[in-house]
C-alpha positions as CSV (number, residue, x, y, z in Angstrom):
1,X,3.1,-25.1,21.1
2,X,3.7,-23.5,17.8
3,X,2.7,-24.4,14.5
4,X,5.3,-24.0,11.3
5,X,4.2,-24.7,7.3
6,X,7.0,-25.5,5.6
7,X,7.0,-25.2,1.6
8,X,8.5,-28.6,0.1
9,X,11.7,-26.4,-1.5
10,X,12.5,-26.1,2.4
11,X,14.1,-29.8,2.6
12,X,16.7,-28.5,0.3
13,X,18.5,-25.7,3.2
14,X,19.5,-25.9,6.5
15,X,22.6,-27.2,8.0
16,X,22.1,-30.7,7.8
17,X,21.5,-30.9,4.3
18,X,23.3,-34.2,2.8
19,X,25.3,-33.2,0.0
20,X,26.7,-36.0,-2.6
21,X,26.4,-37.5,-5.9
22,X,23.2,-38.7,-5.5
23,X,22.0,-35.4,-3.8
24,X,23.4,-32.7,-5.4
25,X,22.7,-28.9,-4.4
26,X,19.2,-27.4,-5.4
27,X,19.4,-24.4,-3.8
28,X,22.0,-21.7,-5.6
29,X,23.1,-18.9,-3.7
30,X,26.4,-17.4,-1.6
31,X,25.6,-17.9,2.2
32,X,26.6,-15.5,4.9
33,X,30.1,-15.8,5.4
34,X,33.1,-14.9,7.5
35,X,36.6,-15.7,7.9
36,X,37.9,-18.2,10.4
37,X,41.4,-17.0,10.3
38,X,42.8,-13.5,9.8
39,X,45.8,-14.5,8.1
40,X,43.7,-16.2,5.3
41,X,41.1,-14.1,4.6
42,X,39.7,-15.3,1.3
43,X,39.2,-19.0,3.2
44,X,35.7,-18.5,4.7
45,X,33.2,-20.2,5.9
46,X,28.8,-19.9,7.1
47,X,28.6,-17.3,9.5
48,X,28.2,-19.6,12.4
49,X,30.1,-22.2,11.3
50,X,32.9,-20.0,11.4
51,X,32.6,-18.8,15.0
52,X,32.5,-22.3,16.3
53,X,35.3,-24.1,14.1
54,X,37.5,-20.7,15.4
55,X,36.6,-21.8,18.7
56,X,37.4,-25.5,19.0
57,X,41.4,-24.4,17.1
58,X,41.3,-22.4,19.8
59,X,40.4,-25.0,22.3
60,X,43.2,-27.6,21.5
61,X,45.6,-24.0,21.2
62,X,46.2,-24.9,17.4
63,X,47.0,-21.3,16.3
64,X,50.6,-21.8,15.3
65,X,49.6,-25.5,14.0
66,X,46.6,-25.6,12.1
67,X,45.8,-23.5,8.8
68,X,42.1,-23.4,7.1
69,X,43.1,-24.4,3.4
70,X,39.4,-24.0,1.8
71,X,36.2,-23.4,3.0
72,X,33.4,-21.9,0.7
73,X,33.2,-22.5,-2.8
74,X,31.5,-20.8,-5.6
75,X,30.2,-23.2,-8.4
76,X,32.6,-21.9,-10.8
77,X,35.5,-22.4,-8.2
78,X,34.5,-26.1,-8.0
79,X,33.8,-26.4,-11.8
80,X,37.5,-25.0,-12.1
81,X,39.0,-27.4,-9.6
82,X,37.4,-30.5,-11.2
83,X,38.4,-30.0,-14.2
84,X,42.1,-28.9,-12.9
85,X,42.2,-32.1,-10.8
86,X,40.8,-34.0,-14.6
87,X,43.4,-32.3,-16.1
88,X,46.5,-33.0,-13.8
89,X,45.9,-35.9,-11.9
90,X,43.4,-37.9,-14.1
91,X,39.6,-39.5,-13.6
92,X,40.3,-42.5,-11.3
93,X,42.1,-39.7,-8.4
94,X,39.7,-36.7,-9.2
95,X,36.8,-38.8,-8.0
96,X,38.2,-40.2,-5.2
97,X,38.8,-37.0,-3.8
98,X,37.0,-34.0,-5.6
99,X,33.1,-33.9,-5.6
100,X,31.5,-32.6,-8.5
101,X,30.1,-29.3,-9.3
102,X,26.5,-29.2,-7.7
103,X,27.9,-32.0,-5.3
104,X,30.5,-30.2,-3.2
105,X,29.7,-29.6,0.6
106,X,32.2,-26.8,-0.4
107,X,29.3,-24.9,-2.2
108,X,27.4,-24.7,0.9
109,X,29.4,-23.0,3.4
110,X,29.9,-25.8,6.3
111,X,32.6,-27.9,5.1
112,X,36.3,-26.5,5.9
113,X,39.4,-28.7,4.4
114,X,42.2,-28.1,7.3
115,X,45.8,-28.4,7.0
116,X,49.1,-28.6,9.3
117,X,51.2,-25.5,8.9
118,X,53.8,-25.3,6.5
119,X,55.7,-23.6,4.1
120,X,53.5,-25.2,1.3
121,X,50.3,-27.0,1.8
122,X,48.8,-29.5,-0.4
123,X,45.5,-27.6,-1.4
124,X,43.5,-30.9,-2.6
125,X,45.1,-33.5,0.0
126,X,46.1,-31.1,2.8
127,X,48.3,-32.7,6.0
128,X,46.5,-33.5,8.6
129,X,47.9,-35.7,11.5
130,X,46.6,-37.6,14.2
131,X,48.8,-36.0,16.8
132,X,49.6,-32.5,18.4
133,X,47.0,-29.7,17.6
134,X,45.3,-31.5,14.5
135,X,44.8,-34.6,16.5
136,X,43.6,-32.5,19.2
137,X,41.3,-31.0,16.8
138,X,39.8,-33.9,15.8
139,X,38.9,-34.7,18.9
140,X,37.4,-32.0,20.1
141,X,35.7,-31.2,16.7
142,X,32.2,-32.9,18.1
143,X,31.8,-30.7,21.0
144,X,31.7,-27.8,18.6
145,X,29.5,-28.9,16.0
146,X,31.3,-30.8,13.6
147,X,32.6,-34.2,12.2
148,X,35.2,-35.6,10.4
149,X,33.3,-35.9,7.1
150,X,35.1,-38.7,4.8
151,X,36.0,-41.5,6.5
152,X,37.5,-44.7,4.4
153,X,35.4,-47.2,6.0
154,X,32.7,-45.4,5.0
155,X,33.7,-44.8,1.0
156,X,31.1,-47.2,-0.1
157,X,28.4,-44.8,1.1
158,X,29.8,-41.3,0.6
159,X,31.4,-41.8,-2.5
160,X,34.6,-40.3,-1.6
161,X,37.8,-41.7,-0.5
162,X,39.4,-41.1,3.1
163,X,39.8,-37.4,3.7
164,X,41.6,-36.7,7.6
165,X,41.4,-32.6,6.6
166,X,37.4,-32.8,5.4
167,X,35.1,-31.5,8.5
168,X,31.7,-30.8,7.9
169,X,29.5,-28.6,10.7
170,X,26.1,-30.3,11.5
171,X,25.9,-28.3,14.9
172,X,26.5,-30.1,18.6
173,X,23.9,-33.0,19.1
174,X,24.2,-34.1,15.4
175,X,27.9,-34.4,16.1
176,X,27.7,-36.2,19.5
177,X,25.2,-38.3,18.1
178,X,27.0,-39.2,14.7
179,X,30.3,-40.0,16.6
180,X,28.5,-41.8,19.3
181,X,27.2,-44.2,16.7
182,X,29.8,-44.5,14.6
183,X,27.5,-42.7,11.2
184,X,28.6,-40.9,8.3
185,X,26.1,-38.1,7.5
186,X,24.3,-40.4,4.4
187,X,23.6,-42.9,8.0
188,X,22.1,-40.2,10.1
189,X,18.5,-39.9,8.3
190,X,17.7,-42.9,8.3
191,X,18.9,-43.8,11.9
192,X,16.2,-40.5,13.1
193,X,13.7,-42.4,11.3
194,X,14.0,-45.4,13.5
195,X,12.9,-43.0,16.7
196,X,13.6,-39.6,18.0
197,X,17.0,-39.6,20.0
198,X,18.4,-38.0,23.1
199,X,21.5,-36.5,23.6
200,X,23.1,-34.9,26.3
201,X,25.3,-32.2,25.8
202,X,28.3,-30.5,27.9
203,X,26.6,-27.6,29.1
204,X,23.9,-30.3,31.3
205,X,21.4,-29.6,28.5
206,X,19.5,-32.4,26.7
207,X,18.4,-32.2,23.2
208,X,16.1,-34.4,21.6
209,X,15.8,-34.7,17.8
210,X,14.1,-36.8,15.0
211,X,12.8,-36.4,11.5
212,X,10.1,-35.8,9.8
213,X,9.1,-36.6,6.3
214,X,7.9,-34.2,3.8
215,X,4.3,-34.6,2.9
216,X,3.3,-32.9,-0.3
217,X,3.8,-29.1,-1.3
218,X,3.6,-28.4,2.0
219,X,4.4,-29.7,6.0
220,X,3.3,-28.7,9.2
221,X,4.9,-28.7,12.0
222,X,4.1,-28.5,15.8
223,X,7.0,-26.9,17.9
224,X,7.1,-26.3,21.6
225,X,7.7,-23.3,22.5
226,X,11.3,-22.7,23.3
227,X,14.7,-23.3,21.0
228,X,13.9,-25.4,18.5
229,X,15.5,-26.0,14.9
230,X,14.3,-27.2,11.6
231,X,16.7,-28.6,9.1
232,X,15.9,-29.7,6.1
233,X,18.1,-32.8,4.9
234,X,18.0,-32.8,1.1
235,X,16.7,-36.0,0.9
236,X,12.8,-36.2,1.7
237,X,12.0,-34.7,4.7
238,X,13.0,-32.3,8.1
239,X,15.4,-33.1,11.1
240,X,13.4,-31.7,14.1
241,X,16.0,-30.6,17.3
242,X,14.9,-29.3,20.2
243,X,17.0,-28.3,23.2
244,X,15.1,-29.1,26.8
């Protein structure tokens, strides 16, 4: 076993931070980025992120069908595309479908709005269909990490109306586990607190994960030894995976 102090600014980074009006970004900053798609590079995305979301278009052979339309945002970008949406499509669309400064997953580097090819694409409501690649895509988006972010059942949680081009990276297990049980990312915290859960994954490992709460200025932690990852989740505490 291994022990870990975590300061209480840590519940605000990680990739499984919950980003939305009622938790807005506290930590600042440009992650480490890189693009997912030569022939776009200003549309980037966290490091890792980027890797894997290349790798499931990939996958479903999307290439020729499938375009990133925008990744990472700066918070003047988003300040600019607020007040652009304010502006041109009024309050009542803007807020069904744009996120506020501070309150964009945009601004952290895991969210990636995706789009059918074509000779113009719809930057703020992008095409994305449930069949050929993109539907592949969104079926295959799990086993790589991410999920389908804005779904319109779920508006009266997230906030946001339904977005088929909004995927968010949460990494593998969280995926599985989200799409397994039919949860938005505002759902997942509070279904680890119920109990740690078990997932297994396609390569015949199993991961186990749960949360745990932040307890003053500081929380300790005791890891086994092995892969393990902390994420803090923006809210009050630490989602705790381990792969066995």
């Amino acid at each position: 076993m291994r022990r870990l102090i975590l300061p209480r600014s840590a519940v605000h980074r990680g990739p499984l931070i919950l980003v939305n009006g009622d938790h807005p970004l506290t930590e600042t900053g440009t992650p480490e980025l890189a693009v997912v798609d030569e022939r776009f590079p200003a549309v980037r995305l966290e490091r890792r992120a980027a890797v894997l979301l290349a790798a499931c278009i990939q996958a479903v052979g999307g290439w020729s069908e499938i375009v990133p339309v925008s990744g990472w945002r700066g918070r003047g970008e988003q300040e600019a595309i607020w007040a652009g949406s304010l502006r041109d499509h009024g309050e009542a669309f803007t807020r069904a479908f744009v996120a506020r400064p501070g309150c964009s997953e945009h601004e952290t580097g895991l969210a990636m709005d995706l789009g059918r090819a074509a000779a113009e694409v719809d930057f703020l409501r992008p095409e994305f269909p449930e069949e050929g690649a993109c539907g592949a895509f969104r079926r295959t988006a799990a086993r790589y990490g991410f999920i389908l972010r804005y779904r319109g059942e779920k508006r009266p949680l997230t906030g946001i109306a339904a977005e088929p081009w909004h995927f968010r990276y949460v990494g593998t297990p969280h995926a599985r586990l989200m799409e397994e049980n039919g949860l938005c990312l505002e759902e997942y915290v509070p279904f680890l607190r119920r109990g740690e859960r078990r997932v297994r994954l396609d390569n015949g490992r199993t991961a186990r994960v749960g949360h745990v709460p932040c307890w003053g200025a500081r929380t300790e932690l005791e890891l086994p030894d092995g892969c393990c990852q902390v994420s803090g989740d923006n809210v009050d505490g630490f989602v705790v995976t381990v792969w066995e």
